[in-house]
N, C-alpha and C positions, 0 to 999 in steps of 0.2 A: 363680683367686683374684685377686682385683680392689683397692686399693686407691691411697687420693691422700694425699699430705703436703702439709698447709699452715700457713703459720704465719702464727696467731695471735696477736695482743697481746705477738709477739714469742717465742712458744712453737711449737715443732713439733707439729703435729694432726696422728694418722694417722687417716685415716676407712677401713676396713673393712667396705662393704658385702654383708649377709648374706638378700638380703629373702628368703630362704626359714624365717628364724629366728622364735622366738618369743619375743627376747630382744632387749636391746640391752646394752652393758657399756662404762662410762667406766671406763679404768685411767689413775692417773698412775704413771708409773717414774720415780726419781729416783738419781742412780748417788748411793746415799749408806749406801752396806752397811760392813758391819764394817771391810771394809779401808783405809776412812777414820780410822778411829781410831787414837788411841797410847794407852799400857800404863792412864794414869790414868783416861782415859774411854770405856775397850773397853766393850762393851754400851751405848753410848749412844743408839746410831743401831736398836736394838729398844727401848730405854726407850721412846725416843721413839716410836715407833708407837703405843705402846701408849695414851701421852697425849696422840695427836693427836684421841683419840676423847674425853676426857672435857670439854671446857669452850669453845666457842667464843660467837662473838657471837650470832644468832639461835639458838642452840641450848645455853641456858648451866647445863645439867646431864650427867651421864652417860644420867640416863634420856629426856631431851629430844634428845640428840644419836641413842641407842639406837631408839626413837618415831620421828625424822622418817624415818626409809627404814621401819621397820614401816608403818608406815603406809598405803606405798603399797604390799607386801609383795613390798618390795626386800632382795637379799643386798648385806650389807655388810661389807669385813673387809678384810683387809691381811697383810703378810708382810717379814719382812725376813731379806737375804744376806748372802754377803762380798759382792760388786758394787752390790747395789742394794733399793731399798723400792719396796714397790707399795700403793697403795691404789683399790680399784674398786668400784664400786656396777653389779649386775647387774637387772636387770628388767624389766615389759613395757615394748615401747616409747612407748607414751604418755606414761611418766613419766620422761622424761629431761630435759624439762627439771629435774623437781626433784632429779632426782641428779645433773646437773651444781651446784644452786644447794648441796646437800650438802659436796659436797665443793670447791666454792670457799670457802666459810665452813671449814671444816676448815682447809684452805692458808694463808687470809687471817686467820683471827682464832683461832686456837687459845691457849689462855690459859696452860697449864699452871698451873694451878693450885696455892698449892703445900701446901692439902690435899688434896686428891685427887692431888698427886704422893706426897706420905710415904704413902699408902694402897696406889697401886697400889706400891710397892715392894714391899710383902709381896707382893701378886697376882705382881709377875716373881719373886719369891723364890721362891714355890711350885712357880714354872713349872720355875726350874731344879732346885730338888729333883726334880720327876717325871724332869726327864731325867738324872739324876743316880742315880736310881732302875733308869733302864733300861740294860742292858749292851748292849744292840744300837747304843743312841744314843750313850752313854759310849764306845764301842769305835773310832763315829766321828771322836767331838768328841777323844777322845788321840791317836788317827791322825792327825789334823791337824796339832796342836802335833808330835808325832814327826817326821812327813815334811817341813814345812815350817817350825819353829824357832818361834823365840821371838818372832816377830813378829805384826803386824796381818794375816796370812794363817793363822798359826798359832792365833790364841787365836779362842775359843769365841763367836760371833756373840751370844750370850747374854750374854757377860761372865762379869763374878765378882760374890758376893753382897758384897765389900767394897767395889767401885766404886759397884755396887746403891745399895747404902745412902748412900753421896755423894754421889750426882746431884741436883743442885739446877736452881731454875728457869733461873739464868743459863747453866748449861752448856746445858741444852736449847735455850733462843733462841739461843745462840753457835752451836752445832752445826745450827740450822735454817736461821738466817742467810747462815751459811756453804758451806749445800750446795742447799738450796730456792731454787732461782734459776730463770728462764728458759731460761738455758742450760746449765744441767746436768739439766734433767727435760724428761718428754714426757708428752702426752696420749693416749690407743688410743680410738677408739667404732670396737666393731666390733658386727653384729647390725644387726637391722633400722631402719636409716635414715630415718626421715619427711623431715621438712622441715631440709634440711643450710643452708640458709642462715639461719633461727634460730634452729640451733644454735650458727652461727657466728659469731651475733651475741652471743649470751648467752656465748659462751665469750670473748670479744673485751671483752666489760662487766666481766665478772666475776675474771677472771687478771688483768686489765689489772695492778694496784698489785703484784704477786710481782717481787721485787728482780730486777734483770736477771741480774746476772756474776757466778759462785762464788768463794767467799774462799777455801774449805778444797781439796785435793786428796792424792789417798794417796800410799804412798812406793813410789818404786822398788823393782819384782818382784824377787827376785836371786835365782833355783833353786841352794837348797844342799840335795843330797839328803842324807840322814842319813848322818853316819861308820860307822853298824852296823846290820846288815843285817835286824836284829831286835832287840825290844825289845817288854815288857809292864808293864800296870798291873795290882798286886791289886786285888780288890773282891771277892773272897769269895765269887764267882756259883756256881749247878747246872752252870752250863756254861763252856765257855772259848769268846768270840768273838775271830774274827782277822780282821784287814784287811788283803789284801796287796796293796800299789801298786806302778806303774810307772809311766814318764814317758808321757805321750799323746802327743796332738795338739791344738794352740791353736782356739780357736772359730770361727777365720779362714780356715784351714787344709782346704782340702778332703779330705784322708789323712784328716778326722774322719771319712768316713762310710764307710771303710773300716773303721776304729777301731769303729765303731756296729756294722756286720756282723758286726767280729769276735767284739765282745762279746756280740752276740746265739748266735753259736755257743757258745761258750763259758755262758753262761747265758742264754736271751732267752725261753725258753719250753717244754715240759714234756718235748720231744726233745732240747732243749740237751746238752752233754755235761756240765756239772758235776752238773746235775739226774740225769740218767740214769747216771753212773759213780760218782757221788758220795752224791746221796744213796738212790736207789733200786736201785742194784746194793750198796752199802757197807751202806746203812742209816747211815749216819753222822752225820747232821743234820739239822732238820725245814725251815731255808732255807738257802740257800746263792744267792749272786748276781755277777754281774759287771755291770760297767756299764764307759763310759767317759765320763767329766767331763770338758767343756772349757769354760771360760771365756777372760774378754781375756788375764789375766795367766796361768793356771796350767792345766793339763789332767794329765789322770793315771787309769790304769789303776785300776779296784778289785774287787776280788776279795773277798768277807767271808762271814760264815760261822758258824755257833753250833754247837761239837761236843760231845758228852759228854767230859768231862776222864778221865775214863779212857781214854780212845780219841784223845786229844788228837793224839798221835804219828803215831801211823796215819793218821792224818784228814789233816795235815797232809804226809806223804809222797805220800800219795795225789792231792790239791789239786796239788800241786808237778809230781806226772808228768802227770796231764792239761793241766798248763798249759807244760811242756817236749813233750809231742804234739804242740799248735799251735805252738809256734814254729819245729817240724820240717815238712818239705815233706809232709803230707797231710792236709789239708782237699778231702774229696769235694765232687763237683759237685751231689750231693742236699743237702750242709749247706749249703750255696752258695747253692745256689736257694733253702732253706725259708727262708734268715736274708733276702736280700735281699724275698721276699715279705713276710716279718714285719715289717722297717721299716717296707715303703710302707705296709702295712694301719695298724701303729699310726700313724706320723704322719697319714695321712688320717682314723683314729677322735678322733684325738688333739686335733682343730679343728674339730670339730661344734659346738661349744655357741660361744655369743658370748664369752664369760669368756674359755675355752682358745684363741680368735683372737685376742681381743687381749692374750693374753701370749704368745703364740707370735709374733706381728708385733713388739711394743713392746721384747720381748727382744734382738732383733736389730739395730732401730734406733736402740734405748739405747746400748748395747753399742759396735756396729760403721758405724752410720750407714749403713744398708742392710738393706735386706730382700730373703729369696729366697723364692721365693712356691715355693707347695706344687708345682706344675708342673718347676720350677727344681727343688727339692728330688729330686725322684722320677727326672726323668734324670738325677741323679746316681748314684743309685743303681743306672740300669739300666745308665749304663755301667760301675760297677762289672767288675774281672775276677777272678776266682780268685787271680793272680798278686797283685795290689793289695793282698787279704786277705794274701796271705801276708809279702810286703814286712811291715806292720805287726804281725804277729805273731812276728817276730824282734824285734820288740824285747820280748816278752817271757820271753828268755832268765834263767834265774835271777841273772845278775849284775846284772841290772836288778829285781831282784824288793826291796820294803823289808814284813816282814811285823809287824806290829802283834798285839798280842792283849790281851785283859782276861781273865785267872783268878781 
């Protein structure tokens, strides 16, 4: 895996060459995620995704802005974090220059409009109802606030419907202004490359006028795990879903991919032990999953789960011994082996498509100012030891355990 950084018009370009692709994908990342925000304008930094798409200069409706990538029968969309927003335009590669010329017009002239701002309000209103709707998402978005407080780490990357409703045009230019900058985003074309020097001319024409230096920055991280050890929200569900966290490993931090193997035993695929103890020996629940999340500021163990509420008990003493097994000394050389196979495979399924390269590149150089290429990644894994996994699996002893649920 092959790539060059160059800056442009005063912006970092990573170029990812894929010529075996039948795609090519501009992403910009810009570190301008939730964790930017304070209490009165949480949700602003997804408002705004949302109104980057309705109204710019050469494109000055929703359905003209919608039209210029159909057109060329380009995927267009966007997404927003706690760390960061991405916007990318995926397609053949002949047509890159017009999806670079897209989304420079998006960057440079986005209008927010401010009827089509009071509009899409209802459109994000809706959004959080659905996930307001769902207890798998609900179960996440209170774990949040639970484990990590009342802060811009805590609250719901969505916001609240009463900030919603207050967003007006000047917070969004203030909040654009203040984070869309040269130096706080980056560019990704990864996928089949033509002509890289007009590319890099058109990306040098067209970035040129984006403000250089960031005004806004987030607040110091400060890990205060919760006073109690457990805690839930009603909502009235069929079922009771439960979260249960532990401290990780930071995104920095190479223990993460000990952390990744561990959590692949523990849940990574259909021989997993939560899968097979949990819910196909118990019958206890129809998912059940672990992961391990690291990001710059926060990383953390999860554990989650949707039980039948009569059985809640059970399910959840059950959950607790398998996860006191691993943090006792026997993890076999057969789990060992399947989990570190099962990384390499997904990471290497994981970057086929041009899209999935360049958020797997942009994420890392956003982030950390460095990228490890797939080669890099993979001996990491190999030299993985048995002892490494287990090292990180005391830390999930139940006094490190914070469990969440929704009933």
């Amino acid at each position: 895996m092959k790539y060059t950084i160059e800056n442009i018009a005063g912006i970092d370009v990573i170029f990812a060459p894929m010529q075996d692709a039948n795609s090519i994908t501009i992403e910009i990342m810009c570190k301008a995620g939730s964790i930017y925000e304070n209490r009165e304008n949480n949700g602003i930094s997804h408002f705004l995704e949302h109104l980057f798409f309705k109204w710019w200069e050469k494109y000055p409706t929703p359905k003209s802005v919608a039209e210029a990538v159909d057109k060329f029968w380009g995927e267009f969309n966007a997404y927003t974090g706690d760390e960061y927003a991405g916007y990318y335009v995926k397609c053949a590669p002949e047509f890159i220059n017009k999806a670079i010329d897209v989304l420079a017009d998006m960057m440079n002239y986005a209008k927010f409009n401010a009827e089509e701002l009071e509009r899409e309000k209802w459109v994000v209103i809706q959004e959080l109802k659905m996930y307001e709707d769902n207890p798998m998402a609900m179960a996440m978005q209170k774990r949040q606030g639970y484990y990590f407080g009342d802060n811009s780490y805590g609250w719901p990357v969505i916001g609240t419907e009463e900030n919603i409703r207050a967003f007006n045009q000047d917070m969004l230019f203030e909040h654009k202004a203040q984070l869309y900058t040269k130096d706080n985003l980056i560019i990704v074309i990864a996928g089949k490359i033509g002509d890289k020097q007009a590319i890099i001319g058109q990306l040098d024409k067209e970035f040129g006028n984006i403000p250089s230096s960031k005004k806004g920055k987030k607040p110091d991280f400060i890990q205060t795990l919760p006073t109690q050890h457990e805690a839930f929200y009603e909502q009235k569900n069929e079922q009771t879903h439960l979260v249960i966290s532990a401290p990780g490993f930071n995104g920095d931090d190479t223990t993460r991919y000990a952390a990744n193997v561990l959590a692949t035993i523990l849940w990574g695929n259909m021989s997993s032990r939560l899968f097979q103890n949990i819910r196909e020996k118990q019958g206890l629940c129809y998912y059940i999953k672990a992961s391990h999340m690291s990001q710059e500021d926060f990383w953390v163990f999860v554990i989650r789960a949707g039980i039948d509420k009569k059985r809640f008990d059970f399910g959840i003493e059950k959950i607790f011994e398998e996860i006191q097994h691993i943090a006792e000394w026997n993890i076999t050389q057969e789990e060992f082996d399947n989990a570190i196979g099962y990384n390499e495979g997904q990471i290497q399924m994981g970057i086929e498509s041009s899209d999935e390269m360049a958020s797997f590149i942009g994420n890392q150089y956003l982030i950390y100012k460095k990228v490890e290429t797939l080669e890099e990644i993979l001996k990491k894994y190999k030299e993985l030891t048995i002892d490494d996994i287990q090292a990180v699996a005391k830390k999930l002893h139940k006094e490190n355990l914070y469990l969440f649920y929704i009933k």
